[in-house]
Structure formats: structure tokens, C-alpha cells
ZADO-1210 file (C-alpha; in nm, 4 decimals, padded with zeros to 6 digits):
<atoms>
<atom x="00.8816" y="02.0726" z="-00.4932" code="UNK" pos="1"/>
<atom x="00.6571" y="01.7995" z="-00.3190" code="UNK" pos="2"/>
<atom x="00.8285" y="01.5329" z="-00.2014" code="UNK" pos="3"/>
<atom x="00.7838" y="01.2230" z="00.0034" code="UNK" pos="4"/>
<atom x="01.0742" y="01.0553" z="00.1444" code="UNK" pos="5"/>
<atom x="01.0018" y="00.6956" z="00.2208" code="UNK" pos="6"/>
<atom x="01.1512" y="00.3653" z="00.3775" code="UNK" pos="7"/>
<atom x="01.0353" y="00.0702" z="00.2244" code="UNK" pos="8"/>
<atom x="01.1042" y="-00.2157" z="00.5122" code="UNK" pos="9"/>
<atom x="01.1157" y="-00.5362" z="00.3363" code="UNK" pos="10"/>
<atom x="01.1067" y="-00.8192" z="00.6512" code="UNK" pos="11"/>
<atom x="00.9822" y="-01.1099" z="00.8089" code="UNK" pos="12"/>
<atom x="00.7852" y="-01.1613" z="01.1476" code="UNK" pos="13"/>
<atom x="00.8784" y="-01.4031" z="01.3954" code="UNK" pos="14"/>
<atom x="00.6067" y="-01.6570" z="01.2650" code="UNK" pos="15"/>
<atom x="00.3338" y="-01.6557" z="01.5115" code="UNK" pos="16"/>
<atom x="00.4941" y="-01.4780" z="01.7697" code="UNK" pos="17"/>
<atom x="00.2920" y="-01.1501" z="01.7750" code="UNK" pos="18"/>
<atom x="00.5083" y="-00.9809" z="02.0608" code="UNK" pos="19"/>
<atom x="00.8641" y="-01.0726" z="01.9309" code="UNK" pos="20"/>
<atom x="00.7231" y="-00.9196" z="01.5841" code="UNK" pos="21"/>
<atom x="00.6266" y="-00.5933" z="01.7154" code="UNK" pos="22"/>
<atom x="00.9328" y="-00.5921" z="01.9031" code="UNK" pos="23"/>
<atom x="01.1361" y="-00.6464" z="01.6105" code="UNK" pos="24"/>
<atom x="00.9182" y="-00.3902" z="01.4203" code="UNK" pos="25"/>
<atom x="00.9249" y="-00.1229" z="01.6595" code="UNK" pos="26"/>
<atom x="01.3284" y="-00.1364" z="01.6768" code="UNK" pos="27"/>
<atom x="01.3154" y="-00.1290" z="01.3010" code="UNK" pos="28"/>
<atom x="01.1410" y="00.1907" z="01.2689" code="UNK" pos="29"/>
<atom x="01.3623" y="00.3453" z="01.5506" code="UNK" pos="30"/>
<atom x="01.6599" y="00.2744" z="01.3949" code="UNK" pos="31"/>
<atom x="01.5008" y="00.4388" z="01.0507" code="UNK" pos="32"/>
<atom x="01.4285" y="00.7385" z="01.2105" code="UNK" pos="33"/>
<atom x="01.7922" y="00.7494" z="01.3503" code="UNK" pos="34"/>
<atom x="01.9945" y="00.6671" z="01.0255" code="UNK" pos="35"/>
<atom x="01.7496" y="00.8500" z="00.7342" code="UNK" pos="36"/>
<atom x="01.6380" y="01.1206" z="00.9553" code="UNK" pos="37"/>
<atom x="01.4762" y="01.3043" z="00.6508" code="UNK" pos="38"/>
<atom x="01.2509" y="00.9583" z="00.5900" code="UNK" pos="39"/>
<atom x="00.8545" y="01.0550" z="00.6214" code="UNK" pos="40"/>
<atom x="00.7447" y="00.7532" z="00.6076" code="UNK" pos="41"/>
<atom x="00.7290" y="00.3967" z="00.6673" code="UNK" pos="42"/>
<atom x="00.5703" y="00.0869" z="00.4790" code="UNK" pos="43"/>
<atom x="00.5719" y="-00.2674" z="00.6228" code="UNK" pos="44"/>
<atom x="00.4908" y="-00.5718" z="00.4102" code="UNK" pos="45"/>
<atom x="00.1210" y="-00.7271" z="00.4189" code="UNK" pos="46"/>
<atom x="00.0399" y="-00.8993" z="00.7860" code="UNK" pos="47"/>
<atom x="00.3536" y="-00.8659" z="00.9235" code="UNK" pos="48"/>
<atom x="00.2196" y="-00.7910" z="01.2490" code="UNK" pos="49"/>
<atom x="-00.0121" y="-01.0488" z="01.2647" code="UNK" pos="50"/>
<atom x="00.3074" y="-01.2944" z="01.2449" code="UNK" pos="51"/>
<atom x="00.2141" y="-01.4921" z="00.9762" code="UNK" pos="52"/>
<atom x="00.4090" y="-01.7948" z="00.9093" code="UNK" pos="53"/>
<atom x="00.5757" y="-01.9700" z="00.5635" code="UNK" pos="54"/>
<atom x="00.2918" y="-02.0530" z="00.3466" code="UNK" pos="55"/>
<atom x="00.4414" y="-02.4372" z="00.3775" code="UNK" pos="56"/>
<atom x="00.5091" y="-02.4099" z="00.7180" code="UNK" pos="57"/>
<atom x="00.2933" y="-02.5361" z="00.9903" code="UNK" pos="58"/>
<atom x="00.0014" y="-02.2713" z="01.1202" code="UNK" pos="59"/>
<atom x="-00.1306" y="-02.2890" z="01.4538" code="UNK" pos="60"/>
<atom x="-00.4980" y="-02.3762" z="01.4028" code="UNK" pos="61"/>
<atom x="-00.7457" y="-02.0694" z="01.4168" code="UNK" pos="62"/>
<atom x="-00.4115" y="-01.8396" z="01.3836" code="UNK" pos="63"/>
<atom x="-00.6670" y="-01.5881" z="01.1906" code="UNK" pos="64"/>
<atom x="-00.8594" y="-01.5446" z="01.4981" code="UNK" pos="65"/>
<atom x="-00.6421" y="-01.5547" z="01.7389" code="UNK" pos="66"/>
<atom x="-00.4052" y="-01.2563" z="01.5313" code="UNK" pos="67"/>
<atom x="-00.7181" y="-01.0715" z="01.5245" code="UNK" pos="68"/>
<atom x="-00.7511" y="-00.7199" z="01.6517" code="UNK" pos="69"/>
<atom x="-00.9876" y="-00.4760" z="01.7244" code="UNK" pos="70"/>
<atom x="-00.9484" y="-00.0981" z="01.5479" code="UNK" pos="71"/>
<atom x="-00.9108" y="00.0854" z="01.6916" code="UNK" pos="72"/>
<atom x="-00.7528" y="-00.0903" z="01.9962" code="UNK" pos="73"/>
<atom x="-00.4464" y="-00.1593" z="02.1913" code="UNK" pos="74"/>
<atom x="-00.2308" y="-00.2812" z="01.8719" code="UNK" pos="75"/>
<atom x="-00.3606" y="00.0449" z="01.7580" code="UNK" pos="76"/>
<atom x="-00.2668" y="00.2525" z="02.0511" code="UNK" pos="77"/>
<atom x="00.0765" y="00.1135" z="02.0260" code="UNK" pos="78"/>
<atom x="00.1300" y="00.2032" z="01.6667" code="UNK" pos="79"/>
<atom x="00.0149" y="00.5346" z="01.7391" code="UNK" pos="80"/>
<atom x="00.2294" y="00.6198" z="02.0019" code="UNK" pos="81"/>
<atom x="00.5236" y="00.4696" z="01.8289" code="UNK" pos="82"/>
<atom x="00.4191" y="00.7085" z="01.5220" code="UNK" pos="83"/>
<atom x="00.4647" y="00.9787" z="01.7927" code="UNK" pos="84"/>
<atom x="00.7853" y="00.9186" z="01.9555" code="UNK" pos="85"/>
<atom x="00.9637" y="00.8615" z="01.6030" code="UNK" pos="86"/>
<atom x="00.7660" y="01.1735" z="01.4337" code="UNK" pos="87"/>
<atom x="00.6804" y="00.9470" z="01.1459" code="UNK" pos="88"/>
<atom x="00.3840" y="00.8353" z="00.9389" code="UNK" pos="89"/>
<atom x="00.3726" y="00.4695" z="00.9651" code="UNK" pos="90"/>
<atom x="00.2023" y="00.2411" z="00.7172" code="UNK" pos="91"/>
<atom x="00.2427" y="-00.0593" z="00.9250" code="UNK" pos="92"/>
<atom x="00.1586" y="-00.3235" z="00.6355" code="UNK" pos="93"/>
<atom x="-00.1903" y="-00.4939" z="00.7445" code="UNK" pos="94"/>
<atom x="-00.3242" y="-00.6650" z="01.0437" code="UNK" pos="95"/>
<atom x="-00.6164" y="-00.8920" z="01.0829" code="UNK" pos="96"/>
<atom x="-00.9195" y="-00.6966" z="01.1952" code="UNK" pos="97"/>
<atom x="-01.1618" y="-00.7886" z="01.3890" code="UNK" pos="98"/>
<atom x="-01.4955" y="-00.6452" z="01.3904" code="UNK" pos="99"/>
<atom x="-01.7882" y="-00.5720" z="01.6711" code="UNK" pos="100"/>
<atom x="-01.9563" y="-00.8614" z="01.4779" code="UNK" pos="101"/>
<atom x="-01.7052" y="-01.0940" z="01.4688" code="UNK" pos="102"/>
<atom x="-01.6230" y="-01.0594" z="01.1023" code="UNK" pos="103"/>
<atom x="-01.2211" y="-01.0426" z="01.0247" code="UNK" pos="104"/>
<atom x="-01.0456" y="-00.8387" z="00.7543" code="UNK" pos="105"/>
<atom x="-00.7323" y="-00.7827" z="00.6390" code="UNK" pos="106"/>
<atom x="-00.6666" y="-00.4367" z="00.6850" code="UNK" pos="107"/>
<atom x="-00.4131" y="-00.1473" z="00.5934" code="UNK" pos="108"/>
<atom x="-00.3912" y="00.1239" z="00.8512" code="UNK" pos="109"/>
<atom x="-00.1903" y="00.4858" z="00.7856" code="UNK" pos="110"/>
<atom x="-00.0646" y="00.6469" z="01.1137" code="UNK" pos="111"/>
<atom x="-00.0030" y="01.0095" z="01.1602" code="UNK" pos="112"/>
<atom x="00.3084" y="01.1323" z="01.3541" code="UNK" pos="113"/>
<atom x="00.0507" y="01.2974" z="01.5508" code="UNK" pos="114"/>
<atom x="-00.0435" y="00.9157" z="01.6515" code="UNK" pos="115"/>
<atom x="-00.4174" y="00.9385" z="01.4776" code="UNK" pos="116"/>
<atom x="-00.5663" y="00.6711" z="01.2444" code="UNK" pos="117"/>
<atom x="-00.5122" y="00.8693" z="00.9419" code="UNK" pos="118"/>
<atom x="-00.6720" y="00.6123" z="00.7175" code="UNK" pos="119"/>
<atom x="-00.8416" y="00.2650" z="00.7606" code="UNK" pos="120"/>
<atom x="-00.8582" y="00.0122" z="00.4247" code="UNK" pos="121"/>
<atom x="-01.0056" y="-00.3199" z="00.4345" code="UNK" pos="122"/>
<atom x="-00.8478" y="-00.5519" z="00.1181" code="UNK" pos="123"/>
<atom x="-01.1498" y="-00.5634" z="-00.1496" code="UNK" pos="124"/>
<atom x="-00.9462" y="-00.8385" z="-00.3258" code="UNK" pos="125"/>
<atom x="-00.8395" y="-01.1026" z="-00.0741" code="UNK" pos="126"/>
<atom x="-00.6631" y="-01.3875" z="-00.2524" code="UNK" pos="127"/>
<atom x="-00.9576" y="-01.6370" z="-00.3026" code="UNK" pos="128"/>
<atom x="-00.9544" y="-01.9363" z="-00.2474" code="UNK" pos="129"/>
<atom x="-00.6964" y="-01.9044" z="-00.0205" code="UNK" pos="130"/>
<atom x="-00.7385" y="-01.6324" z="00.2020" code="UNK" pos="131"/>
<atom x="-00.9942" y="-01.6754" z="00.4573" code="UNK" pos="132"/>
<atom x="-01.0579" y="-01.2707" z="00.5425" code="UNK" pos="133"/>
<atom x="-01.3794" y="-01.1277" z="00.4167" code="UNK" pos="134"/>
<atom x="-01.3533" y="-00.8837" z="00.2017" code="UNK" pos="135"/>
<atom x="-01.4095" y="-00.4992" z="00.2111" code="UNK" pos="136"/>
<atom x="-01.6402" y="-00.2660" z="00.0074" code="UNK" pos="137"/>
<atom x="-01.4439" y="00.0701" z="-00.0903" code="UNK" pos="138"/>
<atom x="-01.1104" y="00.1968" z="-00.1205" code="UNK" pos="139"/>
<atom x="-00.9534" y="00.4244" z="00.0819" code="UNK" pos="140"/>
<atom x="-00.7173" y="00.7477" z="00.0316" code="UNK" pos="141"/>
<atom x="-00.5658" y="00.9633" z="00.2701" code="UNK" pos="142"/>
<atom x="-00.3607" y="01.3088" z="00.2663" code="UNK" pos="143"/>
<atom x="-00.0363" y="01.4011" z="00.3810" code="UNK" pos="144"/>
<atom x="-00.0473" y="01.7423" z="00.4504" code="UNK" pos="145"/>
<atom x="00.1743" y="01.9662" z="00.2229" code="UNK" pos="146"/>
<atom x="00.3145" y="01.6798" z="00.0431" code="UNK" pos="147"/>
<atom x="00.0136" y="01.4864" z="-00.1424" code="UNK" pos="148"/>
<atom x="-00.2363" y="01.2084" z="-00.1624" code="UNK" pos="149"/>
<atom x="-00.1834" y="00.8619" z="-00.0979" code="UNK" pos="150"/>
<atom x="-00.4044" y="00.5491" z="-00.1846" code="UNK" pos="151"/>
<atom x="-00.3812" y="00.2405" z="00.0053" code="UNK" pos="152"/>
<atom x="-00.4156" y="-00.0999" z="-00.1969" code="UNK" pos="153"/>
<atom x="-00.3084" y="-00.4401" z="-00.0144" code="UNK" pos="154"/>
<atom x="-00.1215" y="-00.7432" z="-00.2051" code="UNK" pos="155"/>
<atom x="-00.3647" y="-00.9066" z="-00.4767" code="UNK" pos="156"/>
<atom x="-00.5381" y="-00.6218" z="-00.5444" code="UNK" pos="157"/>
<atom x="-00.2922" y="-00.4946" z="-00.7255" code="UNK" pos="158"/>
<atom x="-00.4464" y="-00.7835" z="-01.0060" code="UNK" pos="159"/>
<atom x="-00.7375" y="-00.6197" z="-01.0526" code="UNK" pos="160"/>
<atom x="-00.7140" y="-00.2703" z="-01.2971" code="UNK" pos="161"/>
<atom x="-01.0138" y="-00.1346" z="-01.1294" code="UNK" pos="162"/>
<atom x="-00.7782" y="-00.0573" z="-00.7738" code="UNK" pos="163"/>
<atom x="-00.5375" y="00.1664" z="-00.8845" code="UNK" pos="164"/>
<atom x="-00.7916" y="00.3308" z="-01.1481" code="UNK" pos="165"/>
<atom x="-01.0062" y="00.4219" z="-00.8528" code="UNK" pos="166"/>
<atom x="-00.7687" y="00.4946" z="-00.6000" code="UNK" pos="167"/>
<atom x="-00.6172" y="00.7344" z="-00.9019" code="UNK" pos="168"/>
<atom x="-00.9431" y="00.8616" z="-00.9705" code="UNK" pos="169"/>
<atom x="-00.9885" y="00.9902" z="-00.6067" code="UNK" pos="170"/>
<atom x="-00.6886" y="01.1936" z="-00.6662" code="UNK" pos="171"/>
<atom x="-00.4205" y="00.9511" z="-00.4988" code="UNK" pos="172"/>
<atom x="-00.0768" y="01.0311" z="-00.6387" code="UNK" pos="173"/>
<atom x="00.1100" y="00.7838" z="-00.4863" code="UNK" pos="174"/>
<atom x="-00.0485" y="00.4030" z="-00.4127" code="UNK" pos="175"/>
<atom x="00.1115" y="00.2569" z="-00.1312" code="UNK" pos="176"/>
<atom x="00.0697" y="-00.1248" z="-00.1634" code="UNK" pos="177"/>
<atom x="00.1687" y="-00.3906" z="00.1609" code="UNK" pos="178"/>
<atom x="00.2388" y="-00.6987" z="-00.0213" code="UNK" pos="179"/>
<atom x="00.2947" y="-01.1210" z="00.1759" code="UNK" pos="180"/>
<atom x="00.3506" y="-01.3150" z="-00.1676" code="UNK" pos="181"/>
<atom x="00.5464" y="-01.6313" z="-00.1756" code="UNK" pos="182"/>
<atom x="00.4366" y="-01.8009" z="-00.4725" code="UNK" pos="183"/>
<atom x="00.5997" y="-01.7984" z="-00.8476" code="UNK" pos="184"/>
<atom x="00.3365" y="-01.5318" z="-00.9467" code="UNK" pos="185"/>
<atom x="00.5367" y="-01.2567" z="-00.7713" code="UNK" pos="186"/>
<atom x="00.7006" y="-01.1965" z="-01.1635" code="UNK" pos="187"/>
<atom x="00.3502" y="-01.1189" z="-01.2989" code="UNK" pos="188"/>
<atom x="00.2714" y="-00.8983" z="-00.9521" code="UNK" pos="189"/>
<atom x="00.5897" y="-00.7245" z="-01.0663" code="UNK" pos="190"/>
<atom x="00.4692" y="-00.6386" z="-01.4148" code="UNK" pos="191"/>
<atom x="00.1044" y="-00.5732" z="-01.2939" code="UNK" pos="192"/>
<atom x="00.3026" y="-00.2769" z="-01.0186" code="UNK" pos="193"/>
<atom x="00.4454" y="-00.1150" z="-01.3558" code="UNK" pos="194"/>
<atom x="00.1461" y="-00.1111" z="-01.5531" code="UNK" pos="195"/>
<atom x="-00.0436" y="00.0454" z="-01.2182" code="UNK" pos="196"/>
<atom x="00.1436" y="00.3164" z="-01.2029" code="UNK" pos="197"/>
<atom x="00.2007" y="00.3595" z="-01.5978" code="UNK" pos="198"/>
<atom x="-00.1776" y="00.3685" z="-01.6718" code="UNK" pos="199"/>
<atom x="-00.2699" y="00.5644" z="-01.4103" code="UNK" pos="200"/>
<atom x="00.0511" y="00.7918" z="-01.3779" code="UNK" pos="201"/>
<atom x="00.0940" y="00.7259" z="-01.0228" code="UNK" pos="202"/>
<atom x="00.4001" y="00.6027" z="-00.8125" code="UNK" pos="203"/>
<atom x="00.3392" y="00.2502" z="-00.6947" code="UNK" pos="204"/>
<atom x="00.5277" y="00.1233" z="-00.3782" code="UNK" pos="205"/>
<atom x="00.4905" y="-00.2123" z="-00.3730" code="UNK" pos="206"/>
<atom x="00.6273" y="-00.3886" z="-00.0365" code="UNK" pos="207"/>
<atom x="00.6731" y="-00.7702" z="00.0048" code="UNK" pos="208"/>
<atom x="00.8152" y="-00.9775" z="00.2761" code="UNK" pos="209"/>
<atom x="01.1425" y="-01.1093" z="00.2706" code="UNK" pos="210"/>
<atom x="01.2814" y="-01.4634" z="00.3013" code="UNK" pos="211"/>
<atom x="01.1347" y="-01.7287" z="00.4423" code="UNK" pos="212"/>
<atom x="00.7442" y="-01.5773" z="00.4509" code="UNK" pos="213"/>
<atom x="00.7953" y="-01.4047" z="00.1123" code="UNK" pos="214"/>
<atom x="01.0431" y="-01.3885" z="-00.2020" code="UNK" pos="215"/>
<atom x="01.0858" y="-01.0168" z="-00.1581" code="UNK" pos="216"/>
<atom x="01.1260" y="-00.8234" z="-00.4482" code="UNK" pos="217"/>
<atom x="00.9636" y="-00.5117" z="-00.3186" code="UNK" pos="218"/>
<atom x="00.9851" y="-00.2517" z="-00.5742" code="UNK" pos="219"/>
<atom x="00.8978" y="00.1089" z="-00.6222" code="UNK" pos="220"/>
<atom x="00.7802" y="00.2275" z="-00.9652" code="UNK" pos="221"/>
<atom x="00.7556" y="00.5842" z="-01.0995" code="UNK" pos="222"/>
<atom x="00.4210" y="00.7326" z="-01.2465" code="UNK" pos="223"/>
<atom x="00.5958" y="00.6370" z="-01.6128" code="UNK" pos="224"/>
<atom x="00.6435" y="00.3178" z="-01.5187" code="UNK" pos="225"/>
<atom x="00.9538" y="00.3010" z="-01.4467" code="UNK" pos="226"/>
<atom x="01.1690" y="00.0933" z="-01.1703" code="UNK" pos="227"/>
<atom x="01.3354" y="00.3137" z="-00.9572" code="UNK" pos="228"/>
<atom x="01.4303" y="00.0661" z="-00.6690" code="UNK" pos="229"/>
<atom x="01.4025" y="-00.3700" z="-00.6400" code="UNK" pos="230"/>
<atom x="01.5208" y="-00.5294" z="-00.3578" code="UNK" pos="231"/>
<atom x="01.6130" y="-00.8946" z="-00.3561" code="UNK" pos="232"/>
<atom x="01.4649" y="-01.2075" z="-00.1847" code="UNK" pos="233"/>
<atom x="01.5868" y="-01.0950" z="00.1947" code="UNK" pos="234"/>
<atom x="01.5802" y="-00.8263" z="00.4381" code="UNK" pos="235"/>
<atom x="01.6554" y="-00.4792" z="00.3550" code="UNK" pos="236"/>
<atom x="01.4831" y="-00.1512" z="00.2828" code="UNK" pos="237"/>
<atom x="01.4210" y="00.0945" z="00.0010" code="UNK" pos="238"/>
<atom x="01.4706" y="00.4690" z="00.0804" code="UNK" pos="239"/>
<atom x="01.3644" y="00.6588" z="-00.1662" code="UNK" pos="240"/>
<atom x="01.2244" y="01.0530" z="-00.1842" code="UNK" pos="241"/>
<atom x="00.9049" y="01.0746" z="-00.4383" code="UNK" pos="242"/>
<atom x="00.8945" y="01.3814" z="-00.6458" code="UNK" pos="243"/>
<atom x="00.4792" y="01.4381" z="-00.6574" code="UNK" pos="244"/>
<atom x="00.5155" y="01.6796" z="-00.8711" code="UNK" pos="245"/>
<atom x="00.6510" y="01.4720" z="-01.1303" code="UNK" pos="246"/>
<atom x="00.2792" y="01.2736" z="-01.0771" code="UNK" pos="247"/>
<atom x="00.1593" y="01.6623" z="-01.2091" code="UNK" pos="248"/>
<atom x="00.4092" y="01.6897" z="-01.4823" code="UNK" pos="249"/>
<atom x="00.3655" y="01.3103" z="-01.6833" code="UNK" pos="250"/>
<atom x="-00.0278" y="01.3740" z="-01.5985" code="UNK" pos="251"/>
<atom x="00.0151" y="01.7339" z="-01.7898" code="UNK" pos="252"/>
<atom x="00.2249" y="01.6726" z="-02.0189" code="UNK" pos="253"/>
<atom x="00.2557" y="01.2591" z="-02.0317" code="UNK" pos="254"/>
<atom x="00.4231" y="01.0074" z="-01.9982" code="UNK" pos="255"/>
<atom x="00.8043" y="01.0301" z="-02.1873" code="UNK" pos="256"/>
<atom x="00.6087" y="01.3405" z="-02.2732" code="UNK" pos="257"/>
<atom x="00.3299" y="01.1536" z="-02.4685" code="UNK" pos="258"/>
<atom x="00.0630" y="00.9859" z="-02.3754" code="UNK" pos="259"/>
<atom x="-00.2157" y="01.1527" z="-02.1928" code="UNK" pos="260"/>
<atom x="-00.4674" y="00.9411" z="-02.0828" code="UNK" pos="261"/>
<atom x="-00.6281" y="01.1769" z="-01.7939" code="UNK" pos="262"/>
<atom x="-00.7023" y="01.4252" z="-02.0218" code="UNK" pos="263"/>
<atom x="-00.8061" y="01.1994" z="-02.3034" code="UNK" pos="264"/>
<atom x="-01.0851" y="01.0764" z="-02.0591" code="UNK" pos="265"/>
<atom x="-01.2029" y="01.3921" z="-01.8985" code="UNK" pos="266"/>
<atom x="-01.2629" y="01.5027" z="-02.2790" code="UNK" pos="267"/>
<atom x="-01.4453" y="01.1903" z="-02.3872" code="UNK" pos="268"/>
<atom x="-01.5339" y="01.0113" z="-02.0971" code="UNK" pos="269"/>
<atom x="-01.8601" y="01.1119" z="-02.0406" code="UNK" pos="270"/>
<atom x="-01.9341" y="00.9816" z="-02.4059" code="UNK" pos="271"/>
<atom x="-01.7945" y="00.6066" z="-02.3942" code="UNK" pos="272"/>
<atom x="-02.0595" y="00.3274" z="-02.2728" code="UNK" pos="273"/>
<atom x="-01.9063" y="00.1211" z="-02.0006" code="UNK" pos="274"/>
<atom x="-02.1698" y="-00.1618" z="-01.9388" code="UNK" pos="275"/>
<atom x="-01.9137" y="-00.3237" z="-01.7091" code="UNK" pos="276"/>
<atom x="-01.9994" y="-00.0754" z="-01.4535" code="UNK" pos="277"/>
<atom x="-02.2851" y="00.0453" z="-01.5567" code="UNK" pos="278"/>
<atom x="-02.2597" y="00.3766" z="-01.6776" code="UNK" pos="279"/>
<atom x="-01.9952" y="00.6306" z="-01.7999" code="UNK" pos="280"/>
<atom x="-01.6823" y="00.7667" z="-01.6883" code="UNK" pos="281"/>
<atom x="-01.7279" y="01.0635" z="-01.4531" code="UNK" pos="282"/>
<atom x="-01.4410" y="01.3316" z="-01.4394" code="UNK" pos="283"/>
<atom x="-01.2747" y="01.3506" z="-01.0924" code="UNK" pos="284"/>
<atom x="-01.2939" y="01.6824" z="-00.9596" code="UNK" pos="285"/>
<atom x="-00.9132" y="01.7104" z="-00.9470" code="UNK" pos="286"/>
<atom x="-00.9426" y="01.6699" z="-01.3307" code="UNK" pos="287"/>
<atom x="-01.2192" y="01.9399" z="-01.4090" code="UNK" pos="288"/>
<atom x="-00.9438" y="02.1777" z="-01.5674" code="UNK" pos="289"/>
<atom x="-00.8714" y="01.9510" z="-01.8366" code="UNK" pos="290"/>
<atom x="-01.1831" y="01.9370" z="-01.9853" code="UNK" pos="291"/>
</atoms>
């Protein structure tokens, strides 16, 4: 059996207060790794450590560039070495990052317990108009070795089918998704974390902040679509071990032992015109045997 044991930390920064939030941050993951010593990892909500405030609430002006960071760098270093004293794989929600020519993203980074940038992923889909980071070009999946493959997806683009479709194409088994919504759209983010993982029989971990910078509601969805876990509007977390083998068995077999849409398309993929992107579909190698 592969599993993943995970701690889903739905919480709030101190709003624009970068050091009190790490602080804050840093104590929560030490006290994870103290009461759910079997937990693996650990998934923050979308910029919590760049200390974003209430979407209403006032915002110091340039608070973008000031939260911004270089990555690597020492918000880096720290995460690493805090990945290393707690032996855990950290997914620390994102951070504003800042590059050597001055362009920000909002960026996902996974951290190794071995305190190594495991993966880098720079939101495709920012939330235009309103988000001000540019956006990145590619989507990013990293392994866990001995347990799986994880895809990282950040907050809105969780809207857009072609995410979790890709991240599923390049084999991910479990999409790992940092989430900062505070708006009445967080229902429709709910159904569109279900029909993720359904469509692309994946487990979806969905992580939002809590009261007052979010409405919560972090969930965790199983690669048949199914709720396993929702939290409420305010802080707490979601420990929860992921059975990736049960990704294999609804991909083999399908979901409520049915449908089969993997194997459907590396049968007749190759065959069905898709203008939107300009070609085919092309079978993942991961999917070759079902051919």
C-alpha cells in the first residue's frame, strides 16, 4: 500500500506582518509533527506567508512588492531548514516571487525533509482582474519517493479543466491545491475540486484560509469524487492518509467500478481532432499499457 499521510492547515496570517506569520507558521508545523507523528506532509493555504490581509480590509500600498521574495532565498532557506528539523515535506501554500527581472509571481513551492526545493510552480491562472501577479507558463509535478506523484495547482486554477487534465496527464496522482478565496464563489470552487479529481481520477486537496482572510472550507476529495474531509469557515486542520493506490485501482478498473476515461483516451485519443489545442491527444507514457 502507498500512502500519503497529510495535514491540511487551514489558517490565517497576521495580515501584513510577514515575521509574526512565519512565526505562527513555523509553531504550527512543530506542533503537527508532535501530535500526528505519522503526518508526511504539510499544505498551507495560498499566500499565507506573504501575510495577506482581508480582501475588504485596508492593504499597505505596494504590499505585492514589498512581500516579494527571491527563490531561492532566505524565506527559502528558512522553509528548508524547518522541513529538516520536523522531517516533513512542506507545501508551504504560495509566496510572492520575485524574479532577477523584477517580475512577481505567485508561486507554490514543495520542500523536501531533506530541506531541497523539491518543486517550484508559478500560478498559470492568477485571478484576473484582480490579481496583480504575472502569470506562469507550465505546470509543475514533483515525486515523493516511494509514495507517488504530486501536482501542484494554486487557487483559481482549479477553474480551468485544462490544470488538473495536465497535471494528471504528467502522471500526478494526487493535486495538491493552496487556495486564499473569500468571495461567494468558494461553493462553485467546491464543486469544480470534485469534478477535478472525478474526471481525472486523482485526489484533490484543496486548502483555503480560514476566517477573516478566507471562508475556509478546505476540502479533500477522493479520485471518485468523493468528499472525504470539509472543514468549516475557521482554523483547524485536515489529517488525512491518501491511499495512491486507490488512484491505480478507479484508473483500472473506474470509478464506482465504471467509468474509464484513461483508457477510453489512450485507445482513441490519437483519433479525435482537438482544434482547441491544436492537435490530438497524446498518450502519457504512464498510460502506454492501456492501449
Amino acid at each position: 500500500m502507498r500512502t500519503l499521510a497529510i495535514a491540511a492547515v487551514q489558517t490565517a496570517p497576521v495580515p501584513h506582518d510577514l515575521e509574526a506569520t512565519w512565526s505562527g507558521f513555523a509553531d504550527q508545523v512543530r506542533a503537527i509533527r508532535e501530535l500526528f507523528p505519522h503526518v508526511q506532509l504539510v499544505v498551507a493555504p495560498e499566500l499565507l506567508l506573504a501575510a495577506e490581509g482581508p480582501l475588504l480590509g485596508p492593504t499597505p500600498d505596494g504590499w505585492m512588492q514589498a512581500a516579494a521574495v527571491p527563490v531561492p532565498g532566505p524565506l527559502t532557506d528558512r522553509l528548508c531548514a524547518l522541513a529538516v528539523e520536523t522531517g516533513l515535506w512542506l507545501v508551504p501554500g504560495t509566496v510572492f516571487e520575485r524574479t532577477e527581472d523584477g517580475t512577481i509571481h505567485n508561486t507554490a513551492l514543495a520542500i523536501s525533509p531533506q530541506g531541497r526545493i523539491a518543486a517550484r510552480y508559478r500560478k498559470v491562472f492568477p485571478w484576473q482582474p484582480y490579481e496583480q501577479a504575472a502569470p506562469g507558463s507550465s505546470f509543475t509535478v514533483f515525486d515523493i519517493p516511494g509514495v507517488g506523484r504530486i501536482g501542484l495547482a494554486i487557487c483559481y486554477d482549479g477553474s480551468f479543466p485544462e490544470t488538473a487534465r495536465q497535471l494528471a496527464w504528467l502522471g500526478a496522482e494526487v493535486i495538491i491545491q493552496p487556495v486564499l478565496t473569500t468571495t461567494r464563489d468558494r461553493e462553485m470552487e467546491l464543486v469544480c475540486a470534485r469534478a477535478n479529481a472525478w474526471t481525472n481520477q486523482v485526489y484533490v486537496v484543496n486548502v483555503n484560509g480560514a476566517d477573516p482572510v478566507g471562508v475556509g472550507q478546505s476540502l479533500i476529495v477522493d479520485p471518485e469524487g468523493v468528499v472525504r474531509q470539509q472543514a468549516g469557515p475557521g482554523e483547524e486542520v485536515l489529517v488525512d492518509v491518501l491511499d495512491l493506490d486507490t488512484v491505480t485501482r478507479v484508473r483500472r478498473y473506474g470509478s464506482a467500478g465504471l467509468n474509464r476515461p484513461w483508457s477510453q483516451l489512450a485507445r482513441y485519443g490519437g483519433t479525435i481532432e482537438l482544434p482547441a489545442y491544436g492537435g490530438t491527444f497524446r498518450t502519457p507514457d504512464w498510460l502506454e499499457e492501456e492501449r
